[in-house]
C-alpha positions in Angstrom: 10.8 -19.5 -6.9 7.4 -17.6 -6.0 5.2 -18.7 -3.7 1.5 -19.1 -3.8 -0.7 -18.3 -1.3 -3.4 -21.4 -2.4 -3.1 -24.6 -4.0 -5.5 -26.7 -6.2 -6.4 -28.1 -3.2 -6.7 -25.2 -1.2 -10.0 -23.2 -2.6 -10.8 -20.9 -0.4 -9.3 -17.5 1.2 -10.7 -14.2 3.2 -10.1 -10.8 1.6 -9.6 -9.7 5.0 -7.4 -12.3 6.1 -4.7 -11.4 3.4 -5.3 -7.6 2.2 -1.9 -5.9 3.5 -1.7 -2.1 2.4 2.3 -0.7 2.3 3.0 2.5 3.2 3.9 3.8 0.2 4.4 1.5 -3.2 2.2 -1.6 -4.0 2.5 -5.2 -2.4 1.1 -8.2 -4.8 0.6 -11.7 -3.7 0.1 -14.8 -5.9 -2.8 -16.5 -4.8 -2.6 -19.1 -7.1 -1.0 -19.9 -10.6 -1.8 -22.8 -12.8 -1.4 -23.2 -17.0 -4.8 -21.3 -18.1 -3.2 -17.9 -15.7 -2.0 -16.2 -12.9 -4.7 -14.9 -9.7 -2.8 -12.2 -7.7 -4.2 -9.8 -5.2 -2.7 -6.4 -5.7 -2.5 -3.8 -2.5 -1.8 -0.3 -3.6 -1.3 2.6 -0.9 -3.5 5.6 -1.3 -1.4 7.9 -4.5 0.7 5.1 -5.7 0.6 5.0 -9.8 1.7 3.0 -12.4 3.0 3.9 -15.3 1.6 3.5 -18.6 2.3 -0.1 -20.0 1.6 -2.7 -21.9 1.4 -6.9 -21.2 1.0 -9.3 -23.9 -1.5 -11.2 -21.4 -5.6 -10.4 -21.7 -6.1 -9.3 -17.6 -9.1 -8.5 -15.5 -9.3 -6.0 -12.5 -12.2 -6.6 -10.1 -11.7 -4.4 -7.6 -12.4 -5.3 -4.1 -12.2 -2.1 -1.7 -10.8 1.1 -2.4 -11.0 3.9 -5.2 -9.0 4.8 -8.1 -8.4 5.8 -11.5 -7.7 3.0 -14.7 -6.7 4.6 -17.8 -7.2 2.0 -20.7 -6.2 3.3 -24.4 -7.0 6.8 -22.8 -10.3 6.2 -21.4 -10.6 6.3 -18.1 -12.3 4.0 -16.0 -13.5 5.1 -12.1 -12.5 1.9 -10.3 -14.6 1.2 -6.8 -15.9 -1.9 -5.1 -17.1 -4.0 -7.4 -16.1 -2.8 -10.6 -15.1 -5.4 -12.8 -13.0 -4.3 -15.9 -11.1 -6.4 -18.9 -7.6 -4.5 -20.3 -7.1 -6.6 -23.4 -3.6 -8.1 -24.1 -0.5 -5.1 -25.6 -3.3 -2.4 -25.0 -1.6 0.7 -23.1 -2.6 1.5 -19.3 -2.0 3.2 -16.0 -3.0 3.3 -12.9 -3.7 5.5 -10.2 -4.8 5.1 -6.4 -7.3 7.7 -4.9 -7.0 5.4 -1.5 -5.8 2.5 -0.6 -7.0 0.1 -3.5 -6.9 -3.6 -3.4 -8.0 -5.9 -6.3 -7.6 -9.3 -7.7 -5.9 -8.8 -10.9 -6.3 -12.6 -13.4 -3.5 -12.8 -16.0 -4.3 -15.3 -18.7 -2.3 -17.8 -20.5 -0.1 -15.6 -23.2 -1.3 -14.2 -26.1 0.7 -15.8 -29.1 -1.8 -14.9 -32.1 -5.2 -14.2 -32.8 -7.2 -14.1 -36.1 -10.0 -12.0 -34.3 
């Protein structure tokens, strides 16, 4: 079972009150979960990467505080407070922290088709 850290009932949280870097690694927390998608906050420590991968979900990254590098279908993106970017569902990416980075990452609801 995974716990969330707010309910539909619970609509408000402080960045500062649940940003938690790890030494090393990343540390995500659910803030909340419902049908339409998943709202986790993702802590990375300064040079943590991820792989290149793929998730059949669209996602957004707004970043919060922090720098690093997004690479999206070989482009890459500078990511800094308040950068906002969309990595559309099964397109490849990575990603890279310059410094401690935190972010809210949105999953949405699966991708099953799409005539677009």
């Amino acid at each position: 079972m995974t716990t969330t850290i707010m309910s539909l009932k619970n609509t408000e949280i402080r960045w500062a009150d649940i940003i938690d870097y790890p030494q090393t690694g990343a540390k995500n927390k659910i803030l909340l979960e419902d049908g339409n998608g998943r709202y986790m906050l993702m802590c990375l420590a300064m040079g943590m990467q991820m792989a290149e991968h793929t998730n059949p979900r669209n996602a957004t990254v707004n970043v919060i505080e922090g720098q690093g590098v997004l690479t999206l279908e070989d482009q890459e993106i500078i990511l800094e407070s308040g950068v906002f970017a969309f990595v559309p569902a099964n397109s490849r990416h990575a990603l890279k922290a310059e410094t401690n980075l935190a972010f809210l990452l949105t999953l949405s609801e699966q991708v099953t088709g799409s005539n677009s």
